[in-house]
C-alpha positions as CSV (number, residue, x, y, z in Angstrom):
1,X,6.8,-54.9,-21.2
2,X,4.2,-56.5,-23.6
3,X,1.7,-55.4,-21.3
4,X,2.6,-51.7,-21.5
5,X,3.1,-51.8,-24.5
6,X,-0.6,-52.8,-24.9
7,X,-2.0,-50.5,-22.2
8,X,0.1,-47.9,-23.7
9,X,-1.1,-48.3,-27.4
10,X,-4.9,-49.3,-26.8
11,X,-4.3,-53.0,-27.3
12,X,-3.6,-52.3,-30.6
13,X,-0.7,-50.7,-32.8
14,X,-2.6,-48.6,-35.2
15,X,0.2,-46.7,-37.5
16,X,3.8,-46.4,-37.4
17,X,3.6,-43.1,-35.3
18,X,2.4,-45.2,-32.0
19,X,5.2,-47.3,-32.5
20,X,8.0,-44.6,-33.0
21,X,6.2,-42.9,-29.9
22,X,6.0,-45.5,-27.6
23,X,9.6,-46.3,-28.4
24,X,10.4,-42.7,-28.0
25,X,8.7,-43.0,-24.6
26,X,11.0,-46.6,-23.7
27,X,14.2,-44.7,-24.7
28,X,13.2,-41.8,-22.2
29,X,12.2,-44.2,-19.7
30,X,8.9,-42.4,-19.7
31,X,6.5,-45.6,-19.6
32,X,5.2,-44.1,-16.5
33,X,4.4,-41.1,-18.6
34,X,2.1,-42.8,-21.0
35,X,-0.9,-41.1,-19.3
36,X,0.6,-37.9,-19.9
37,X,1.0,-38.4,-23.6
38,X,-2.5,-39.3,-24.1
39,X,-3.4,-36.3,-22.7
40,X,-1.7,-34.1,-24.6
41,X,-3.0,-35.5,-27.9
42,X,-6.4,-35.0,-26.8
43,X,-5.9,-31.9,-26.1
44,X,-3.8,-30.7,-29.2
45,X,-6.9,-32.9,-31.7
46,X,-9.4,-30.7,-29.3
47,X,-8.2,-27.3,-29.5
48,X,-5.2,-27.4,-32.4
49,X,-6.5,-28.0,-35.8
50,X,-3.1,-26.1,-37.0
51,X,0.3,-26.8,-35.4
52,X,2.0,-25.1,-38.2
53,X,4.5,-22.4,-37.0
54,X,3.0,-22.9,-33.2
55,X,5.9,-22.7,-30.7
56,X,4.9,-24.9,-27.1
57,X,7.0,-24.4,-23.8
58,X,7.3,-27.6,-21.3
59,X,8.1,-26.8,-18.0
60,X,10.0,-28.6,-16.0
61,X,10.4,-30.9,-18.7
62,X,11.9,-33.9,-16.7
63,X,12.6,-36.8,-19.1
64,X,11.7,-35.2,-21.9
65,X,8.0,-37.2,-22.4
66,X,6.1,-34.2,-22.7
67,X,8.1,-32.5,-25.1
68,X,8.7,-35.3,-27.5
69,X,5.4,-35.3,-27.7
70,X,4.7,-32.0,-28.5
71,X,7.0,-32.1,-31.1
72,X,5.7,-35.2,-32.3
73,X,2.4,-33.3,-32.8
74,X,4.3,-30.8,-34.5
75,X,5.2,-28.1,-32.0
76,X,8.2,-26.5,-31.9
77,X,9.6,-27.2,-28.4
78,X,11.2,-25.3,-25.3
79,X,12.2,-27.8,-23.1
80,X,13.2,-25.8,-19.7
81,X,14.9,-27.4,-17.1
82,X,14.8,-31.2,-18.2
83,X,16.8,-33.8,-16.1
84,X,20.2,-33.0,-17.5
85,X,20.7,-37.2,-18.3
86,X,17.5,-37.0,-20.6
87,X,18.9,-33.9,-22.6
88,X,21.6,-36.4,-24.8
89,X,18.6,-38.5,-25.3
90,X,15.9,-36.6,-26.2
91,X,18.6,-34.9,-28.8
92,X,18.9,-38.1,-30.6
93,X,15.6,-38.7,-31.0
94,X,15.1,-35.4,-32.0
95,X,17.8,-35.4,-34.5
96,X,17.0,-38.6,-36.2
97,X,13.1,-37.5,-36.4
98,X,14.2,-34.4,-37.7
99,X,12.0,-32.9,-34.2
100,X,12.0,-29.4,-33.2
101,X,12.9,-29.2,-29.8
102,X,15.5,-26.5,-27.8
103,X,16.2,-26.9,-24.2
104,X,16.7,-24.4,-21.6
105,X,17.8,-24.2,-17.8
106,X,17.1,-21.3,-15.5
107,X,13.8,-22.3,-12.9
108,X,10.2,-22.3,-13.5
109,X,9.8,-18.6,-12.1
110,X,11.9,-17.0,-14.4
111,X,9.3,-17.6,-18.0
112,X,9.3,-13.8,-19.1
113,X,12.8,-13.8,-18.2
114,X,12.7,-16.1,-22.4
115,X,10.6,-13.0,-23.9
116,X,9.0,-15.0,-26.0
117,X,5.3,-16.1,-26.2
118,X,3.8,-19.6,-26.6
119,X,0.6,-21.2,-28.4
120,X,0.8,-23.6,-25.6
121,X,2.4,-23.6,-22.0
122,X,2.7,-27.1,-20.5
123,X,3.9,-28.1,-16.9
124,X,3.3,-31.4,-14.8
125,X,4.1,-31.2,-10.8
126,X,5.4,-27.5,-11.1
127,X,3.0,-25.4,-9.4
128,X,2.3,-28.3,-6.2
129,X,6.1,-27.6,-6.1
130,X,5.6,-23.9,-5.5
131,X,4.4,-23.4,-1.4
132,X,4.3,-19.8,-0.8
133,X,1.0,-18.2,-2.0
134,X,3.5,-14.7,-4.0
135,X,5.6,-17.0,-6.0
136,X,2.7,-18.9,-7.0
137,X,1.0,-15.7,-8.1
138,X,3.8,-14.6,-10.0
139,X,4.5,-18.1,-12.0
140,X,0.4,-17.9,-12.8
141,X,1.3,-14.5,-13.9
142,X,4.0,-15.1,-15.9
143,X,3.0,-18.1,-17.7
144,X,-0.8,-15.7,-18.5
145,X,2.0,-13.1,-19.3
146,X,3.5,-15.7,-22.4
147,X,0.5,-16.9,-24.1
148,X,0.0,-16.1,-27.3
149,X,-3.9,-14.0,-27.8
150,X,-5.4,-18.1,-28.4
151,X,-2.8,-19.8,-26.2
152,X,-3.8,-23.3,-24.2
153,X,-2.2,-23.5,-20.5
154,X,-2.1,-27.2,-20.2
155,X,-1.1,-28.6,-16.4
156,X,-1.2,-31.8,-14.3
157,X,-0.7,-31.2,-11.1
158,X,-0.8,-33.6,-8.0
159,X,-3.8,-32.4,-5.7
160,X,-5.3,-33.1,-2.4
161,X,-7.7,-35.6,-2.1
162,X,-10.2,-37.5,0.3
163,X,-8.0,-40.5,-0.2
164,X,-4.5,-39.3,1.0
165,X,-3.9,-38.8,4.1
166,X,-0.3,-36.9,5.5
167,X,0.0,-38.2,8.5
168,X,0.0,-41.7,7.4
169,X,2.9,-41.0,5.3
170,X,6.9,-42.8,6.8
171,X,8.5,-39.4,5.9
172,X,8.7,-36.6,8.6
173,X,6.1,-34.4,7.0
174,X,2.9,-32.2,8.1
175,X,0.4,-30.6,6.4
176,X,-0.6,-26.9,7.5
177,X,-3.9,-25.0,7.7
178,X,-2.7,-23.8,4.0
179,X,-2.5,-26.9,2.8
180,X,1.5,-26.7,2.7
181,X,3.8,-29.8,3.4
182,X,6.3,-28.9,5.6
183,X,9.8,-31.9,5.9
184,X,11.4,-31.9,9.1
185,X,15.0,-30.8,8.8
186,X,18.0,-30.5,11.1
187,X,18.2,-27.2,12.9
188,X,20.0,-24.3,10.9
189,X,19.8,-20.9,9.9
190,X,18.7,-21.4,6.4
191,X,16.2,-18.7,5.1
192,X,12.9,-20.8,4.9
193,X,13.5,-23.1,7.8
194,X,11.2,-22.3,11.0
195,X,10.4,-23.8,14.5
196,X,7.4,-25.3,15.0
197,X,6.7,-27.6,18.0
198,X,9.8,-27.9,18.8
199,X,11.3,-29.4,15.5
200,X,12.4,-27.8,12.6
201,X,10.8,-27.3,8.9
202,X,11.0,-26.0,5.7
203,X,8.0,-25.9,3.6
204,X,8.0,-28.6,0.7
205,X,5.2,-28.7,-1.4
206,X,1.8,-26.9,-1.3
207,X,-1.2,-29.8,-2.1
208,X,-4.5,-28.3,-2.5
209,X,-7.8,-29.4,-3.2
210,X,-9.3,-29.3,-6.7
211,X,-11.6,-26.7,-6.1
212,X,-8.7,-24.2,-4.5
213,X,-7.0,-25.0,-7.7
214,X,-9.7,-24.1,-9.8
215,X,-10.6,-20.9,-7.8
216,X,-6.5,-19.8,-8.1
217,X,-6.7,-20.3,-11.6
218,X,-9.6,-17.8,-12.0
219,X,-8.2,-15.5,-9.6
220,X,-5.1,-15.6,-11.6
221,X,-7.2,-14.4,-14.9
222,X,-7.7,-18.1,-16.5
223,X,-10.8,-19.5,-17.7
224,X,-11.1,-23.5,-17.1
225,X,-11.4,-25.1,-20.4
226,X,-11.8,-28.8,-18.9
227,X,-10.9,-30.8,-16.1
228,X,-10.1,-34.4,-15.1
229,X,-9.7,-36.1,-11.3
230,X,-7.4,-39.0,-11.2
231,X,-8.0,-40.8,-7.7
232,X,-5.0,-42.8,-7.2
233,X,-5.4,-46.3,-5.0
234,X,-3.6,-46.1,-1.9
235,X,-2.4,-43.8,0.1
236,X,-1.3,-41.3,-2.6
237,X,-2.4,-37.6,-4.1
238,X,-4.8,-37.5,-7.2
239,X,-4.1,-36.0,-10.2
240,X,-5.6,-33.0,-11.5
241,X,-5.2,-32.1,-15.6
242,X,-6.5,-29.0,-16.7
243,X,-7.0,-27.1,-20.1
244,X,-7.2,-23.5,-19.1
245,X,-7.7,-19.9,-21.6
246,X,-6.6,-16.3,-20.4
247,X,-10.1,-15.0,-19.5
248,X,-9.1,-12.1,-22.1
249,X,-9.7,-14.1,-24.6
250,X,-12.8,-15.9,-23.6
């Protein structure tokens, strides 16, 4: 623990606020996380001088890590779809550190569906959870759809890299000409479910490349802001972290 605690801070504990974040972080059992938080306060010292009165959404909000620390920062917070064990937790926190954070349930395609619009829009591991090319069009075009005129679309997503490699993988899984992860599954009628080589599957995840990432962000009107490549060791995806603007207002 002493050692993430050190990673986590830089070695150091600088102010109080490190130390009520990391804690915040250890109460969430967020420590794997951390990376995530560093992000985000890079980007909100980059491209948010003034917090005041901003409003942030976290998608797929998970544990709550993101969020806290958007409220932290000084956000106030949609939190949809968080792991429903976090929610108590993050409630706490919230209430003792007098943090503005609401939560919300209802699935990541359904963001217009809140009419409301956002200064920032944050998800991690949503879209590489979306396969089919339509609904990933229409989540791109919703979340473009609920930015504010200067609005930041903030995303890490899990991409495809020279270092992973499917079939090496224990799990019954293949990866398509589309770059789609299909599981096996036991034969049924399920919409979704299709025969292929004799076995049955229903498409999982969709892992592409960096660059197909960055060219479906364009198509789908955003201008890349900045970008950073995590190559993972092992046999596992990299991470992608983007800042992207609505090319309207670029």
């Amino acid at each position: 623990m002493k050692a993430q605690y050190q990673t986590f801070t830089g070695n150091h504990v600088s102010n109080n606020s490190e130390t009520t974040t990391f804690n915040n972080v250890v109460a969430l059992k967020g420590l794997c996380e951390r990376d995530t938080v560093r992000h985000l306060q890079a980007v909100i010292n980059d491209y948010f001088p003034q917090v005041m009165g901003c409003v942030a959404l976290d998608l797929s909000a998970g544990r709550g890590v993101a969020a806290m620390t958007l409220a932290e920062l000084g956000f106030s917070v949609a939190a949809y779809d968080m792991n429903r064990e976090s929610i108590s937790i993050l409630q706490k926190i919230a209430w003792h550190q007098d943090l503005n954070i609401s939560f919300g349930m209802g699935g990541i395609l359904q963001i217009e569906k809140l009419q409301q619009k956002f200064a920032l829009v944050h998800e991690s591991d949503c879209l590489v959870n979306i396969p089919q090319s339509a609904d990933r069009k229409a989540f791109l075009s919703s979340v473009r759809n609920s930015l504010i005129a200067e609005g930041k679309f903030v995303i890490s997503t899990s991409v495809l890299t020279e270092n992973y490699d499917v079939n090496e993988s224990f799990e019954s899984i293949r990866l398509d000409e589309e770059n789609i992860i299909w599981r096996e599954t036991p034969e049924c009628d399920v919409p979704g479910v299709v025969l292929h080589g004799g076995k049955h599957w229903v498409a999982q995840k969709r892992l592409s490349t960096v660059a197909q990432i960055r060219a479906e962000m364009m198509a789908a009107g955003f201008e890349v802001l900045e970008e950073q490549l995590t190559v993972h060791p092992g046999n596992n995806p990299g991470t992608l972290r983007m800042v992207l603007a609505s090319t309207s207002q670029c």
